[in-house]
C-alpha positions as CSV (number, residue, x, y, z in Angstrom):
1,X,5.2,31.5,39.6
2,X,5.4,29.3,43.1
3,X,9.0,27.7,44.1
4,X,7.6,24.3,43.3
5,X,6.5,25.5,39.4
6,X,10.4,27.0,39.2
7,X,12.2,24.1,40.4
8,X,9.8,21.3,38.1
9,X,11.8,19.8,35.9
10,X,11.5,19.9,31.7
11,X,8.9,19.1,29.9
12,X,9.5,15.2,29.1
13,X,9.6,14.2,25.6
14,X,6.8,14.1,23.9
15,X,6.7,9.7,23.5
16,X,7.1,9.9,27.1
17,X,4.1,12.0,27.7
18,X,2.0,9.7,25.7
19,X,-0.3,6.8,26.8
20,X,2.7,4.5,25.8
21,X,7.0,4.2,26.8
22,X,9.4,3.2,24.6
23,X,9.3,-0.2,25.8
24,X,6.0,-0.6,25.0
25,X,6.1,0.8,21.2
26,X,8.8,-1.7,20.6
27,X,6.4,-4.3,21.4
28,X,3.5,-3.1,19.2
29,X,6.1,-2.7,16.6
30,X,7.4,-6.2,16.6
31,X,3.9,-7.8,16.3
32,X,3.3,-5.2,13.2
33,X,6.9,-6.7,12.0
34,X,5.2,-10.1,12.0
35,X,3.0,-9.0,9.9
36,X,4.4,-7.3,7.4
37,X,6.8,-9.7,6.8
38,X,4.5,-12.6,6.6
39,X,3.2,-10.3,3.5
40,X,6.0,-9.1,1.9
41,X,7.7,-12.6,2.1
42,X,4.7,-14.2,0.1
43,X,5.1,-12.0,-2.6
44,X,8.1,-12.2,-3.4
45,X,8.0,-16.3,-3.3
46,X,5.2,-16.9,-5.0
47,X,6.3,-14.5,-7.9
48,X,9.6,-16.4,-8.4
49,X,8.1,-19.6,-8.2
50,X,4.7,-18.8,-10.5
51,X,6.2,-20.7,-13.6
52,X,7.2,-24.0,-12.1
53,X,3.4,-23.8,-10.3
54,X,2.5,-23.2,-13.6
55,X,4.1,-26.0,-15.4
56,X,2.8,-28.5,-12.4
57,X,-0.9,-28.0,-12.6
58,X,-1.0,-28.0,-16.8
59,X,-1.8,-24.3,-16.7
60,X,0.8,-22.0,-17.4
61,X,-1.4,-19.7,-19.7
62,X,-3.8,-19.0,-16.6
63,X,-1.0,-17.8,-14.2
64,X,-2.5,-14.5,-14.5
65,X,-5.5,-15.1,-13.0
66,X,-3.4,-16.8,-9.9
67,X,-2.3,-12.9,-9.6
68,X,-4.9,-11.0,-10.5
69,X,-7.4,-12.4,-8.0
70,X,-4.8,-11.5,-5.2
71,X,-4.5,-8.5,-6.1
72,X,-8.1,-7.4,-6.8
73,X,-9.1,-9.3,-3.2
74,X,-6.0,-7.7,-1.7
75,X,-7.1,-4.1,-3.1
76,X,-10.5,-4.5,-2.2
77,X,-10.5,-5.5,0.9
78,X,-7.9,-2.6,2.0
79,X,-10.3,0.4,2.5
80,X,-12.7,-2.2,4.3
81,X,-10.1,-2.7,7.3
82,X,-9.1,0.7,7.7
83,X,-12.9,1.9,8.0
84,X,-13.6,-1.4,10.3
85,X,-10.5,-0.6,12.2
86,X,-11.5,2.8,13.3
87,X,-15.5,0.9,14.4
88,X,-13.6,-1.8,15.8
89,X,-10.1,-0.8,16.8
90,X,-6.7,-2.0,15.2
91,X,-6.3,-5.2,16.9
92,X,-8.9,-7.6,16.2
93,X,-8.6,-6.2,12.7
94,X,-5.0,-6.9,12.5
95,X,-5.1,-10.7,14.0
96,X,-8.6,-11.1,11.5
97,X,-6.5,-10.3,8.8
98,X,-3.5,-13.0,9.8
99,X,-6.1,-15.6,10.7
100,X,-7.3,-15.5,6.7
101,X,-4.2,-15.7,5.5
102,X,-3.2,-18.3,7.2
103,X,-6.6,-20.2,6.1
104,X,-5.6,-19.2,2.5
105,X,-2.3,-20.4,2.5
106,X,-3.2,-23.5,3.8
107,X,-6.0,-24.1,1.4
108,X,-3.5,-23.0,-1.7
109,X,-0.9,-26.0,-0.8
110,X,-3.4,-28.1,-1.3
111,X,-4.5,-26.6,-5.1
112,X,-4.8,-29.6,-7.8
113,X,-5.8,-26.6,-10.8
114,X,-4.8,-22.9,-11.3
115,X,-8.2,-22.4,-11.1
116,X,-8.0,-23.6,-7.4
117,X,-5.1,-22.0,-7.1
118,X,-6.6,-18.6,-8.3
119,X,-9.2,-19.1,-5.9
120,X,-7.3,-19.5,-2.8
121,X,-4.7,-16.8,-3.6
122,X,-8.0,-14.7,-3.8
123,X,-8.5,-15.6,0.0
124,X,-5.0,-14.7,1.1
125,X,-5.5,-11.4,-0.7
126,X,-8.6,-10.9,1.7
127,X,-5.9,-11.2,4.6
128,X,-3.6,-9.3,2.5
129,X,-5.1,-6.1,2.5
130,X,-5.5,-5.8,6.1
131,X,-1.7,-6.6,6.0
132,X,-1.0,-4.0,4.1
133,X,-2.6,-1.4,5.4
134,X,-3.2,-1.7,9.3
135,X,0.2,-1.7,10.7
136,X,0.6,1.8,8.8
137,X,-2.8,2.8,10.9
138,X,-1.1,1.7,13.9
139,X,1.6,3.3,13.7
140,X,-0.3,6.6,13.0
141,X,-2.2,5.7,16.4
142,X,0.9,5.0,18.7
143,X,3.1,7.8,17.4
144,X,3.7,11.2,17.0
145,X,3.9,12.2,13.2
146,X,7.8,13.3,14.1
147,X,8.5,10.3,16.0
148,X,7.1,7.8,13.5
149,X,10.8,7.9,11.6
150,X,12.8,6.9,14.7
151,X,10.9,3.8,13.8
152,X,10.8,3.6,10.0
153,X,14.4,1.7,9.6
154,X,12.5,-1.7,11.9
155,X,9.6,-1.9,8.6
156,X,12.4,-1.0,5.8
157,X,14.4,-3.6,7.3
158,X,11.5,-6.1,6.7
159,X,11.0,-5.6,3.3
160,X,14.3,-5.5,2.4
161,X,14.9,-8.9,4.4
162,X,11.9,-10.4,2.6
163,X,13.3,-8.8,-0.8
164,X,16.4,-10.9,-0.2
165,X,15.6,-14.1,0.7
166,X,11.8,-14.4,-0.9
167,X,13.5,-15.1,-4.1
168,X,15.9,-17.3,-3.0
169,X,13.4,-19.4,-0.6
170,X,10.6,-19.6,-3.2
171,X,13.8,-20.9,-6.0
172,X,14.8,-23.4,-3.7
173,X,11.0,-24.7,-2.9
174,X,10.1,-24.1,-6.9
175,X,13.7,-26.4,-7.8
176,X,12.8,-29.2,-5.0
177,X,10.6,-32.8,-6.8
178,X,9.5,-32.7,-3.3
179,X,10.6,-31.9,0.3
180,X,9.2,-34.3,2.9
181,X,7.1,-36.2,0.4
182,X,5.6,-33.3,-0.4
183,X,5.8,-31.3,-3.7
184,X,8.4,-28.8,-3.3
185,X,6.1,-25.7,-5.0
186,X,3.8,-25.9,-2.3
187,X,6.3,-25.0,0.6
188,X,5.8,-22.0,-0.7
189,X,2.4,-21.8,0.9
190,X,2.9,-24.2,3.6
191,X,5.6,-21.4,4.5
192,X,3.0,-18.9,5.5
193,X,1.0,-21.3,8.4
194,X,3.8,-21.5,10.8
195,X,5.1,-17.8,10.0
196,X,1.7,-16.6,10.3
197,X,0.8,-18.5,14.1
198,X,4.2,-17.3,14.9
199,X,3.0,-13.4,14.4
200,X,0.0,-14.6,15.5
201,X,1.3,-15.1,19.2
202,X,3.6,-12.2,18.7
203,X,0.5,-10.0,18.1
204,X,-1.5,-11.7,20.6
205,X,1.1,-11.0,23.2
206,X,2.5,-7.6,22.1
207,X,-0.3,-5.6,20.2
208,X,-2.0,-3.9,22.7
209,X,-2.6,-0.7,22.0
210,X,-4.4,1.6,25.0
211,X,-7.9,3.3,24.5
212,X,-9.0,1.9,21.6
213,X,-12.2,0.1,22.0
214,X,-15.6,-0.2,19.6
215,X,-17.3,2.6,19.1
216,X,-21.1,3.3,20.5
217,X,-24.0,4.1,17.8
218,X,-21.9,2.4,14.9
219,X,-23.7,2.6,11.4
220,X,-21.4,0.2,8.6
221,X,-21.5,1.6,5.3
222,X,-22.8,-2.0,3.4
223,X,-23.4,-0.2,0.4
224,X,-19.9,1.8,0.2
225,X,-18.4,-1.8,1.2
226,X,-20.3,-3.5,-2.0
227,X,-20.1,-0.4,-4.3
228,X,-16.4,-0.5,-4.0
229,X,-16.5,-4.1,-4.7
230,X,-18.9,-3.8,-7.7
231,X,-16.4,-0.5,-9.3
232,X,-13.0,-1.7,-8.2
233,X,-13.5,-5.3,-9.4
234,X,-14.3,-5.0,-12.9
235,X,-11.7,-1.9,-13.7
236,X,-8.6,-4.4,-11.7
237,X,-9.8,-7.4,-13.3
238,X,-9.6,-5.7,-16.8
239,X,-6.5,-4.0,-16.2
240,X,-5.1,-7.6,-15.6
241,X,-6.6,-9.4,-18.4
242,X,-7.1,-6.5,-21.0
243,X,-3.8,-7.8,-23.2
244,X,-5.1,-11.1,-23.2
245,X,-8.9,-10.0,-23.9
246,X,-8.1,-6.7,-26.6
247,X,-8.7,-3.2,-25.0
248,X,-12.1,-2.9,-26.9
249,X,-13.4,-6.1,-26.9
250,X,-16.7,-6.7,-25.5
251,X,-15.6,-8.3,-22.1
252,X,-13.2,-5.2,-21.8
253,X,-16.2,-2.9,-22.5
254,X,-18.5,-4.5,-19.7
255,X,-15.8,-4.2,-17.3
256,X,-15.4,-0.5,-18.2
257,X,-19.6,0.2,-18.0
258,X,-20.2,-1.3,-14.9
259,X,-16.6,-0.2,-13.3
260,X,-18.6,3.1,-14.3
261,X,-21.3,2.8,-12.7
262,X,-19.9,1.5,-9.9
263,X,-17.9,4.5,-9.3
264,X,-21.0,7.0,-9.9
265,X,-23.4,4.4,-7.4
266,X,-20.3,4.6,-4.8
267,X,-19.8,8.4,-4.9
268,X,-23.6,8.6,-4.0
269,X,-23.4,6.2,-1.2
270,X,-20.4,7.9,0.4
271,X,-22.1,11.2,-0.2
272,X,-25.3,10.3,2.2
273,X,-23.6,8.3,4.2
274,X,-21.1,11.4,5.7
275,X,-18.9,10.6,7.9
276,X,-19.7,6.9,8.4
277,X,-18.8,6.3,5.2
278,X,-16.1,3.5,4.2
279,X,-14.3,6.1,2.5
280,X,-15.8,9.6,3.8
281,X,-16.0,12.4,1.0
282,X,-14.6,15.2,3.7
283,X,-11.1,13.7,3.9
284,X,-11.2,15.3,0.1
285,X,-12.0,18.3,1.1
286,X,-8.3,18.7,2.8
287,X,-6.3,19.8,0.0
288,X,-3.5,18.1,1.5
289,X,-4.9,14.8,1.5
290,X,-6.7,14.9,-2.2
291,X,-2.7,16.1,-3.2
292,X,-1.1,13.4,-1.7
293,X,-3.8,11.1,-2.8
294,X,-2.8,12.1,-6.6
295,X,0.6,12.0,-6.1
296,X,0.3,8.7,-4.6
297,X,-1.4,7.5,-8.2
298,X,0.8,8.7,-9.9
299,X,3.8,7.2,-8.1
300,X,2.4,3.8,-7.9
301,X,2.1,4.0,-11.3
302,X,6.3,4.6,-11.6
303,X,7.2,2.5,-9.0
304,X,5.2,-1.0,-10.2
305,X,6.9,0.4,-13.4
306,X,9.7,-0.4,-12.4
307,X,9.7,-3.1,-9.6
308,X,8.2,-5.3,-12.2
309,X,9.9,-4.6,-15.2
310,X,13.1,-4.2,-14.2
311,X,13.5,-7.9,-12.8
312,X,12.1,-9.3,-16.0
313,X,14.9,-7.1,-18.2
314,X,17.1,-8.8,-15.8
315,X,16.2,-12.2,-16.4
316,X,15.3,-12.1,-20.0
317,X,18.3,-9.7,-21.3
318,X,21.0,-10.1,-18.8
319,X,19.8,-14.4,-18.6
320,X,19.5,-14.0,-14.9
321,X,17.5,-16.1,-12.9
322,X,14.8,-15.6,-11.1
323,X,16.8,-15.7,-7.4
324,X,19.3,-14.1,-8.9
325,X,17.5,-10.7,-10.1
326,X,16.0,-10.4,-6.3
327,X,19.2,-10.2,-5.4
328,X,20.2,-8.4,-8.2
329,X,17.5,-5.8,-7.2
330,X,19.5,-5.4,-4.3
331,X,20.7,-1.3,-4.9
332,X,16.9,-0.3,-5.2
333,X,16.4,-1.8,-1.8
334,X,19.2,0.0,-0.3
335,X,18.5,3.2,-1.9
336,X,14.6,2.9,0.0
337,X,16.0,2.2,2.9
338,X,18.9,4.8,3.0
339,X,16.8,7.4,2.1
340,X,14.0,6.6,4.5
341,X,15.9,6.6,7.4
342,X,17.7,10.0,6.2
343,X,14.0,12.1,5.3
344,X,12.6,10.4,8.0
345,X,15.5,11.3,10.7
346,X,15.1,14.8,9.4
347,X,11.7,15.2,9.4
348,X,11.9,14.2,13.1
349,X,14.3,16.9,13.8
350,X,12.8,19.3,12.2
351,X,9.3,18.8,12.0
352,X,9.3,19.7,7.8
353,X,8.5,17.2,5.0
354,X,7.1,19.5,2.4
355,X,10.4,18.9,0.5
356,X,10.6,15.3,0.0
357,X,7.9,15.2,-2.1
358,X,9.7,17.4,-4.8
359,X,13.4,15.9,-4.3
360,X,12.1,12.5,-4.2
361,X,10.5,12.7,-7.9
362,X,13.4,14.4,-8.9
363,X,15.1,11.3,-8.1
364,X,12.9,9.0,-9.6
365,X,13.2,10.9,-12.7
366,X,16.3,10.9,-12.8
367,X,16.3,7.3,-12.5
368,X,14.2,6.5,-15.3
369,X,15.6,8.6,-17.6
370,X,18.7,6.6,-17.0
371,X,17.2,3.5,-17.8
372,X,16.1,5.3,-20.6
373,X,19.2,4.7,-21.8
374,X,19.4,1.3,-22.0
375,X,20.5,-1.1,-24.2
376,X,20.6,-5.0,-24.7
377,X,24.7,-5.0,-23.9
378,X,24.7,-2.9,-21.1
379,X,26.0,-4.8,-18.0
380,X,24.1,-5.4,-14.7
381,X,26.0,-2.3,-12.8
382,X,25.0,0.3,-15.4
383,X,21.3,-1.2,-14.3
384,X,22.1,-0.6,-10.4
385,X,23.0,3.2,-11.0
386,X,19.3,3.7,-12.1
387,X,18.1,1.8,-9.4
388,X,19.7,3.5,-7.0
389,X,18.0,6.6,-8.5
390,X,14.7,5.0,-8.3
391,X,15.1,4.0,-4.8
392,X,16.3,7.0,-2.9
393,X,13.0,8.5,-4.8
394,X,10.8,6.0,-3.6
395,X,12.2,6.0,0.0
396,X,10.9,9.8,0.6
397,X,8.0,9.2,-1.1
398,X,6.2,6.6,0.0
399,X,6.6,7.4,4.2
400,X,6.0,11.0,3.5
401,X,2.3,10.9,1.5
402,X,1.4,8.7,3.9
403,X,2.7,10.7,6.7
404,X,0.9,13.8,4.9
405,X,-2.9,11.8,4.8
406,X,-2.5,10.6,8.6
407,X,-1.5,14.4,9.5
408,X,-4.1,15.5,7.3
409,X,-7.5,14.4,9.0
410,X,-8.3,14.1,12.5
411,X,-7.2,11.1,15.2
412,X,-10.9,9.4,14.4
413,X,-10.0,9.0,11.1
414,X,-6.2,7.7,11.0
415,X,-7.5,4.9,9.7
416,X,-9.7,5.5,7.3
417,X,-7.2,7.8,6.1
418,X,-4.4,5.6,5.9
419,X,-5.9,2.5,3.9
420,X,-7.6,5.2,1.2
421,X,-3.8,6.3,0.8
422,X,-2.8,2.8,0.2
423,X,-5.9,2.0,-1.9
424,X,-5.2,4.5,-4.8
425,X,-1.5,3.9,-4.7
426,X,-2.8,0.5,-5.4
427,X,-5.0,1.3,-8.4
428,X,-2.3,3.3,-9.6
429,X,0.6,1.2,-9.3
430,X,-2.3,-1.7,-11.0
431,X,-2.9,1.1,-14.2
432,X,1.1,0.9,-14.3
433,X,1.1,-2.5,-14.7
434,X,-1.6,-2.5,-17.2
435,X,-0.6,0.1,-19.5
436,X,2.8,-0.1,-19.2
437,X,3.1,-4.1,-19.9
438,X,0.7,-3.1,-22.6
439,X,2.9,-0.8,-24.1
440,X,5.9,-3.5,-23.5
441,X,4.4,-6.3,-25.1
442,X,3.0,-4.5,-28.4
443,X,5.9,-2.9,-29.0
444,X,8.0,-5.8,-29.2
445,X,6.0,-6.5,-32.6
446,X,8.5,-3.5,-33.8
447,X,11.4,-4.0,-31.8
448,X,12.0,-7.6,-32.3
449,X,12.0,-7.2,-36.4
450,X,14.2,-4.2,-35.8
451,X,16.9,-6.5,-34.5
452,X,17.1,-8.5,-37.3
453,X,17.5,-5.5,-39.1
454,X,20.6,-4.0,-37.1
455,X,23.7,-4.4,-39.8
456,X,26.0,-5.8,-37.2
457,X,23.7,-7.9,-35.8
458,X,22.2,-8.9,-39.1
459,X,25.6,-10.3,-39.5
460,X,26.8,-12.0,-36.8
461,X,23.3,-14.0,-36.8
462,X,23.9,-15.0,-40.2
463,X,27.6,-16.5,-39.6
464,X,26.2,-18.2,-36.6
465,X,23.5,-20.0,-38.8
466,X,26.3,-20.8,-41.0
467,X,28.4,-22.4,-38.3
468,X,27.2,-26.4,-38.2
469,X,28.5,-26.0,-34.2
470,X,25.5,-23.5,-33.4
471,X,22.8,-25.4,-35.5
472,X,23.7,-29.0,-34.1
473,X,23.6,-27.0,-30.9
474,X,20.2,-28.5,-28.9
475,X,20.3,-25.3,-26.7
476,X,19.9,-24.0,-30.3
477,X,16.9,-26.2,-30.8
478,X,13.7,-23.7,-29.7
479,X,15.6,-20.6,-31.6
480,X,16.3,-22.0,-34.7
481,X,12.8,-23.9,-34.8
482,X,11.4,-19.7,-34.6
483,X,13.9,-18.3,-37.4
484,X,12.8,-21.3,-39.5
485,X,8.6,-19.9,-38.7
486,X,9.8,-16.3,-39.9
487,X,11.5,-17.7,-43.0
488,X,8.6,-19.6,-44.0
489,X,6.6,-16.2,-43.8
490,X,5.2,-16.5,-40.2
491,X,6.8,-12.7,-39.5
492,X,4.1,-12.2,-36.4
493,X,6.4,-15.4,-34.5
494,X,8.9,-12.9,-34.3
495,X,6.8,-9.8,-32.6
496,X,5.0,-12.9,-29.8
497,X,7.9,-14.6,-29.5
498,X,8.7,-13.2,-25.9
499,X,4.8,-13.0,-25.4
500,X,5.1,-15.9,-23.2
501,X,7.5,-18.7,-22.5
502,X,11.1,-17.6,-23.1
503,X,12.9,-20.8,-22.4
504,X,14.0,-20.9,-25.9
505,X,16.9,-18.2,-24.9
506,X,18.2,-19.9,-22.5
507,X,21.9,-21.6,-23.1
508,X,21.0,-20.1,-26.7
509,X,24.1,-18.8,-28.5
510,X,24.2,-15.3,-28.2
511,X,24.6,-14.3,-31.8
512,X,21.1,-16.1,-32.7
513,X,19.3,-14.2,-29.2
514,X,21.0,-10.8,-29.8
515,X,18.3,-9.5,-32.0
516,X,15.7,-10.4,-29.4
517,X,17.1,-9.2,-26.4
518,X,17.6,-6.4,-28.8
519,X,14.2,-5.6,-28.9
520,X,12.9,-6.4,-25.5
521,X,15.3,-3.9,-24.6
522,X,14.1,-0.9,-27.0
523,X,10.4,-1.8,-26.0
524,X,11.6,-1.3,-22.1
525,X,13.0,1.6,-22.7
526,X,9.7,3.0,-24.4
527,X,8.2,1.9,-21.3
528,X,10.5,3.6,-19.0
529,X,10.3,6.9,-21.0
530,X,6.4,6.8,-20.3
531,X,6.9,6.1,-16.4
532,X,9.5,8.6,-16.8
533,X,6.5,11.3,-18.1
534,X,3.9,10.4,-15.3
535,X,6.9,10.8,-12.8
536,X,7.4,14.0,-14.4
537,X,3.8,15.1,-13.9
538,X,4.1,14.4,-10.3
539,X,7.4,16.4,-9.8
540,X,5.7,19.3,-10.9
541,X,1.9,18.2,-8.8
542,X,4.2,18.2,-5.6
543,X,5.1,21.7,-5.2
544,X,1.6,22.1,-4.9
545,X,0.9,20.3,-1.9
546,X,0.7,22.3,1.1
547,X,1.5,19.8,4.3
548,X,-0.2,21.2,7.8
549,X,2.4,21.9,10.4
550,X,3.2,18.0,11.9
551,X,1.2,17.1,15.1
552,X,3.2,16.4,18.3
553,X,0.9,14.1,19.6
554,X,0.2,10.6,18.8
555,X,-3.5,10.2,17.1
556,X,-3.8,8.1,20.6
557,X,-2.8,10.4,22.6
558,X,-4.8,13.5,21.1
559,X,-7.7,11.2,21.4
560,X,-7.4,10.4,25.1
561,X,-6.4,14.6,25.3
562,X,-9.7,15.0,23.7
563,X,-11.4,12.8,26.2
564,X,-10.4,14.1,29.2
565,X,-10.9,17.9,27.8
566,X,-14.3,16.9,26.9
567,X,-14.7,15.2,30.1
568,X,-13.2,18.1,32.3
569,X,-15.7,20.6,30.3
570,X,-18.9,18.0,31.2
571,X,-17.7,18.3,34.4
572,X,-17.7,21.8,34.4
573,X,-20.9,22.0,33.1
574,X,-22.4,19.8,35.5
575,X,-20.5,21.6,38.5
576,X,-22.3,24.8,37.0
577,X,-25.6,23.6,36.8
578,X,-25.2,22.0,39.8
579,X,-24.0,25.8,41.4
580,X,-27.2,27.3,40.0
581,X,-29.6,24.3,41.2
582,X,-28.3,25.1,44.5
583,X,-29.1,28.8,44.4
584,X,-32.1,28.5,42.7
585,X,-33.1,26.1,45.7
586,X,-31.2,28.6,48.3
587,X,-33.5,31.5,46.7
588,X,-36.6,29.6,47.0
589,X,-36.3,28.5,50.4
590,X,-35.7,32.2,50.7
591,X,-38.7,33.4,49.6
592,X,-40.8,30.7,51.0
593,X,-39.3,31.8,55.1
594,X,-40.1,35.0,53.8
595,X,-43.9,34.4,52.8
596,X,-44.4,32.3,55.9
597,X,-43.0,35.2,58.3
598,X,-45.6,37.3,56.2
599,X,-48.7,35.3,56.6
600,X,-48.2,34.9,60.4
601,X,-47.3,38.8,61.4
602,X,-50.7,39.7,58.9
603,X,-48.2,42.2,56.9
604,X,-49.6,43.5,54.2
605,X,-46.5,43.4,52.1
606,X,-46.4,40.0,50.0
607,X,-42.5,38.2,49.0
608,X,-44.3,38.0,45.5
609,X,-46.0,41.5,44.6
610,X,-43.7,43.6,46.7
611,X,-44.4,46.8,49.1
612,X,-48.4,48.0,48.7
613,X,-49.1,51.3,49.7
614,X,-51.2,52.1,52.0
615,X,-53.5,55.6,51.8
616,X,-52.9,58.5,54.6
617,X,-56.1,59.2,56.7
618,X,-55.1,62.8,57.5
């Protein structure tokens, strides 16, 4: 080893030896800021002020399909970005995606029907999924699998803000006749046009990631692209509407058929397309991936379980309102975001994440089979124990199966990679949703008449009806008009009673609501036992997954390392040929001087036949 090889310094850190400082990441990952929380914000608005829309454009019974288009659009479109984002690169993707959400929230302010409404939500969830699922790509592309968790608290910190105040914003707009002569409801999509040109700019100025550029010889998968459409569609739209339509009736069935086929016609797409396919067959082939893909399901499954359940127990059993359960939801947030930074500080030390998977279900079972526990009289703190649970589960998981499918499959494929991760999370957490509401709202048929049945219950409602007080009551008005239906022998009131608008409960004396909340809460925990079963599946699925050591390069940098290997070894290769050209040329020239000397001295020996004998005359 020379002096100058002993006296270099240490190896640099590993961000530093990358294509990007510090400085420069913390830019990237303010524009990805901007755009997550443009996402996360909407949701959480919209979904507090649904009912009021609801109520304002004579349409209350067609909120669903307000939801369910964003979310089919939303899910649809997010394998499409990550596949165009590898062709294209990141960042015309990314500002693409905030340009047609912009467009769509625009367009949604200006809604005169749900239908309209439904329509236009459909176009922000075009936007949506690139939301979603690019600034996860990005961050695969600009950081080292073990750095990605210095990072993590900036995103969690997002969400959480948007957690917070999304409730209380979209309360306020939903509560408002109008704010500057314009209906108060739609500032909640008005909201998005100068958030979204604000991370517009931000992501215009910041974003710029080095390297990436569009790819030569591109081939789009058109028929994966419409497949996906054509399977995903049907299957979303009658997970949505399947309560409404009957599991076996004949729309449900045509849904399921072609859904079906779709999925067979898209298997066979993908299959000949190889790897320009929207969703390429090999990443499956990594058992790491197809494990983390699974576990993914089956934890979107739990976690919608509980996201959207919980808030409703809180309004409808604990008579909170809407602003008030977001921030009521408040310990789940704070148990993601604790236990985030935690797994993810350690897995930066360390370099190991094959644990999380494991203690992270544990958690979430744990936290379910708390709420398991539940009943109608149990106050709001017993509630935030099992959300705390559910939290610190959730916070491992959901950085660490993406983390293991980005470390999983080459730096070409980040992301690809990344949005199929996010795409079946989706579908599961959309089956949760489904079946689990399913199993909510059919149960209270059983529930509910149960209530009436509890002795002490039984009791207190019947002094209450007996009290001229509570009947004279007009809070008492919507209740009492319901017991009168049951009395007269209408007993299915009772089991659709909270099958849709639940005003009647509230300011109701509590002796006449008891044996309702009674039986919302024994149908929620009947729904929390099943999340708490596909939870348990997935504890015991993720000691089977067997992460790859983490990378200590950035998908970036190993990309441009690739590059400049591959170039180095062209250049070898042409600085070889190039050797034996020139000696190939320096032989001929040889022989050629050789010949020529030949021909002049008459020599009977030739360059090209060798020495000839010549006979003795003796």
């Amino acid at each position: 080893m020379s002096r100058a090889e002993a006296a270099a310094p240490e190896t640099a850190p590993v961000e530093q030896q990358g294509l990007m400082t510090h400085r420069q990441i913390l830019f990237v990952i303010f524009g990805l800021m901007a755009g997550m929380f443009l996402s996360s914000l909407d949701q959480t608005i919209v979904g507090t002020a649904i009912r009021t829309i609801g109520d304002d454009l004579h349409g209350l019974d067609h909120q669903a399909w307000v939801t369910t288009a964003y979310l089919i659009c939303s899910t649809i479109a997010t394998p499409i970005y990550g596949k165009l984002s590898d062709l294209f690169g990141r960042r015309p993707l990314f500002i693409i995606a905030i340009a047609i959400f912009i467009i769509g929230s625009a367009a949604a302010s200006f809604s005169d029907s749900m239908y309209m409404l439904a329509a236009f939500r459909g176009l922000q969830g075009l936007g949506a999924g690139g939301l979603m699922a690019l600034p996860l790509a990005i961050m695969g592309d600009i950081l080292a699998p073990r750095q990605r968790a210095k990072y993590q608290g900036y995103f969690l910190a997002v969400f959480g803000i948007s957690s917070v105040i999304g409730p209380l914003i979209g309360g306020l707009f939903a509560g408002a006749d109008s704010i500057l002569f314009i209906t108060g409801w739609r500032w909640v999509f008005l909201l998005n046009v100068p958030i979204g040109i604000i991370a517009l700019i931000i992501v215009g100025r910041f974003l710029h990631i080095p390297g990436q550029s569009r790819k030569d010889n591109i081939r789009i998968d058109w028929w994966g692209a419409s497949l996906v459409i054509v399977s995903a569609a049907p299957l979303l739209l009658v997970a949505e509407q399947g309560r409404e339509w009957g599991w076996g009736s004949l729309s449900a069935w045509a849904c399921y058929v072609i859904g079906g086929l779709g999925i067979i016609g898209f298997i066979v797409a993908e299959r000949m397309m190889g790897d320009a396919a929207l969703i390429p067959l090999k990443l499956f082939k990594s058992r790491t991936f197809s494990m983390a893909t699974v576990l993914g399901v089956l934890v979107g499954f739990g976690m919608f379980g509980a996201l959207l359940t919980v808030p409703l127990y809180l309004q409808l059993v604990n008579g909170s309102t809407p602003t008030e359960s977001g921030f009521q939801m408040l310990p789940m947030i704070l148990g993601l975001m604790i236990s985030s930074i935690v797994s993810g500080q350690i897995i930066s030390r360390t370099g190991k994440y094959k644990m999380f998977p494991p203690i992270g279900t544990a958690f979430m079972i744990l936290g379910f089979a708390w709420f398991s526990q539940l009943t109608y009289d149990k106050p709001w703190y017993f509630l935030s124990i099992g959300m705390v649970f559910v939290g610190l589960g959730l916070g491992q998981l959901m950085q660490t199966l993406t983390l293991a499918s980005q470390n999983s499959v080459g730096p070409a494929d980040i992301g690809v990679a990344t949005s199929s991760s996010t795409f079946f999370r989706q579908i599961g957490g959309t089956a949760g949703t489904a079946i689990l509401f399913s199993v909510l709202f059919s149960r209270l048929g059983t529930t509910i008449p149960d209530g009436f049945k509890d002795k002490t219950l039984a009791a207190n409602l019947k002094s209450a009806l007996a009290d001229t007080t509570v009947t004279s009551n007009p809070n008492n008005a919507g209740i009492l008009d319901l017991l009168k239906q049951v009395q007269t022998g209408n007993t299915a009131a009772l089991g659709n009673a909270l099958n849709g608008d639940t005003s009647f409960l509230n300011k109701a004396t509590e002796a006449l609501k008891a044996p309702f909340l009674y039986g919302f809460a024994h149908a929620s925990v009947s729904v929390f036992t099943i999340a708490l079963v596909v939870v348990s599946v997935a504890f015991v699925l993720s000691f089977f997954l067997r992460p790859a050591p983490l990378r200590t390069r950035s998908a970036m940098d190993e990309q441009a390392h690739q590059n400049a290997e591959q170039a180095h070894q062209n250049a070898a290769a042409a600085s070889a040929k190039a050797q034996v050209d020139a000696d190939a040329e320096e032989t001929d020239r040889a022989a050629l001087a050789a010949q020529s000397a030949a021909n002049t001295m008459g020599s009977p020996v030739s360059p090209d036949t060798g020495s000839i004998r010549i006979p003795s005359r003796d």
